[in-house]
N, C-alpha and C positions, 0 to 999 in steps of 0.2 A: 457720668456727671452731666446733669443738662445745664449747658452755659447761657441757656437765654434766661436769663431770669435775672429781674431786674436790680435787685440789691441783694448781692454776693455777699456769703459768710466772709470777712477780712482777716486770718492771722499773721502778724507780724511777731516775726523769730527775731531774734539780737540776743545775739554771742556774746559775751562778758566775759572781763578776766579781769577784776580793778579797777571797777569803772565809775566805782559809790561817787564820786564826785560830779560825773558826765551825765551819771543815771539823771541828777536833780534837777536837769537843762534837758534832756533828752525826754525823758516819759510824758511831761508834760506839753509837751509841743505833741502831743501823739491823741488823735482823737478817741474819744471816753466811747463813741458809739460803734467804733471795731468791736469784729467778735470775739477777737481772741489773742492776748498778747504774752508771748511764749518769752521767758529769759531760760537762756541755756550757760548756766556756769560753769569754768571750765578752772576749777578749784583757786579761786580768789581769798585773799589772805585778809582782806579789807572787808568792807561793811556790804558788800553790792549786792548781796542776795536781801541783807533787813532791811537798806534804803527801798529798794524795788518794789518791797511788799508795804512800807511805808507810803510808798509815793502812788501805789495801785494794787485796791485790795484785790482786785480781780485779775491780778496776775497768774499764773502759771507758772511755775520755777521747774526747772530741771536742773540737775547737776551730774557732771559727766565726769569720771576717774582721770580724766588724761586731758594735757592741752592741744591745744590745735582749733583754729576758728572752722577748718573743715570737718574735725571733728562732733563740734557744738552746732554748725548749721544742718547735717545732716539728721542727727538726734532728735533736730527742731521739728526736721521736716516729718521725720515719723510717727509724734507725735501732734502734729498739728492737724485740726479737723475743718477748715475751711475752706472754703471754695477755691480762696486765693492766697497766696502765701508772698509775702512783703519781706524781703531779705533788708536789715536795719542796723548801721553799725551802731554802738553804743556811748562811742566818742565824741558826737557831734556833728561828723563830718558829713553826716550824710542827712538832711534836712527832713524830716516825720511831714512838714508844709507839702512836700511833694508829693505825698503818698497817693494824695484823689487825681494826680495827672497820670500816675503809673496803672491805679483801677481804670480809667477811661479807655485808655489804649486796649486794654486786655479785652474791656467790652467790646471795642471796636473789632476784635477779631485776633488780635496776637494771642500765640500763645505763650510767649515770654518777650518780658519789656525791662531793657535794659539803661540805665542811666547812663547818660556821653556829659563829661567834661567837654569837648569839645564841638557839641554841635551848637548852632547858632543859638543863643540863648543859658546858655551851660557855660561854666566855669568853674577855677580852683584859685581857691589862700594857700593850697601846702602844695603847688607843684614845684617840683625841685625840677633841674635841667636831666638829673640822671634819670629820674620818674618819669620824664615826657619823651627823653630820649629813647629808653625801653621803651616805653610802650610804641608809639611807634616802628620799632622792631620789630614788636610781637603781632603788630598791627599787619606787617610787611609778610610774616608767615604767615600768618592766618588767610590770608588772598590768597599765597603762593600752594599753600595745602589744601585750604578745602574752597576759595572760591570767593570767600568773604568779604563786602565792604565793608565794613565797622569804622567807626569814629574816634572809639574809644573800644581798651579791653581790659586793663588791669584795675577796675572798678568795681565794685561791689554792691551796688545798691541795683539790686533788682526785685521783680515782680513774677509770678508766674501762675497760671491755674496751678491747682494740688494733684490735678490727675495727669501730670505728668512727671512727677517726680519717678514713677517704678522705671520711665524708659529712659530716666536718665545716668541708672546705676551707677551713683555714686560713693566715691572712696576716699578719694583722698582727704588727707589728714591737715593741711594747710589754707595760707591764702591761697593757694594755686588750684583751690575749688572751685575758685570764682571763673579758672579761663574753663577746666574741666565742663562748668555749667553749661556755656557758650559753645563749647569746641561739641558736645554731646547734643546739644539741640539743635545744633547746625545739621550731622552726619544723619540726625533721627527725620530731618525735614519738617524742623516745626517752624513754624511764625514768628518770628523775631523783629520784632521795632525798638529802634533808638529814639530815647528824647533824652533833650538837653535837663544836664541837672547841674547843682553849683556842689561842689565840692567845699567846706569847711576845714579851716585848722582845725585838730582837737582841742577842744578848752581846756582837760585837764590831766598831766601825765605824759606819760612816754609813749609813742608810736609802736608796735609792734611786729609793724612790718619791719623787714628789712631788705632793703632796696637787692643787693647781691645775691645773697641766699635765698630769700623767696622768687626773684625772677630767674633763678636757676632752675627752681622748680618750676615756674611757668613755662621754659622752654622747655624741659622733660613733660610735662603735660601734652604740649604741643607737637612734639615730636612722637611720643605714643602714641597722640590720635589719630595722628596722622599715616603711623605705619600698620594700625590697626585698621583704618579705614581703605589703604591700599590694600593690602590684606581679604575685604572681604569685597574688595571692586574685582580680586581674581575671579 
């Protein structure tokens, strides 16, 4: 892929599970002159596949047998032909406003650009104490294993060229795709820049994370890569 070239194909993937309400606040904040805007349904019982195609004809549906948001981002990504690929919740939380400060960066030379709650300029409406308190944590291995300053990790709103999704061999089935993304591009030695993002309540519906059970799975993430990457430091 040649990256010097001035105005980059843009796909933006967003994972859906019931979101017909979030879609009517979310798509429209999403600029009309992106290349390519991917919905990955991960068998929604409500309207979020007809709103979607209502709200942009030029969308792209996919629908996956099984739930899992790491299920639906990875499908995204195989599917997706653009230069650059815009990781996008569907709930609100993560601002479509931001998207032209995540392409800058990437021009500027990263080769994945990740959103920080916490760097100067960045913030959150839905941080719970146990949410910052993990992270955090997570924040604390991540130095301790591979080296890492991060600001933030249990975030999901990222950026990345498309031509590296092959070296980042991805699997997992959850939120805990998002530390996997991170913890992979770290070991692979690619470019990583933080800018500040504002995190959003969801407008509409129930959260799907959940706090204990997925950052159970973020510490098995982290603790895999980490003995996988001592592993091949023999």
């Amino acid at each position: 892929m040649n990256r010097n070239i001035k105005d980059p194909k843009i796909s933006v993937v967003i994972p859906t599970l019931n979101e017909e309400k979030n879609l009517s606040i979310v798509l429209p904040l999403i600029s009309s002159q992106l290349y390519e805007m991917i919905i990955v349904d991960g068998l929604s019982t409500d309207g979020t596949i007809k709103k979607a195609c209502l709200l942009r004809k030029d969308i792209k549906i996919i629908e996956t047998k099984s739930k899992g948001k790491g299920i639906a981002l990875i499908k995204g990504f195989e599917v997706a032909s653009g230069d650059i690929i815009i990781m996008l919740d569907a709930d609100g939380s993560n601002d479509p406003r931001e998207i032209n400060a995540f392409i800058e960066a990437l021009k500027r030379g990263a080769d994945l650009v990740k959103g920080s709650r916490f760097k100067l300029g960045g913030g959150s409406s839905d941080m719970t104490i146990i949410r910052k308190l993990g992270n955090l944590f997570f924040l604390k291995l991540l130095k301790l294993f591979f080296g890492a300053n991060f600001t933030d990790l249990c975030y999901g709103y990222m950026a990345f060229w498309s031509d590296i999704v092959s070296r980042l061999n991805l699997s997992d089935a959850g939120f805990e795709i998002e530390t996997a993304i991170c913890v992979r591009a770290l070991v692979n030695n690619l470019k990583i820049e933080e800018i500040p993002s504002f995190e959003f309540h969801r407008n509409y519906g129930e959260s799907k994370l959940h706090p204990f059970k997925d950052g159970l799975r973020v510490l098995k993430v982290l603790l895999r890569e980490w003995y996988k990457f001592k592993l091949n430091m023999l």
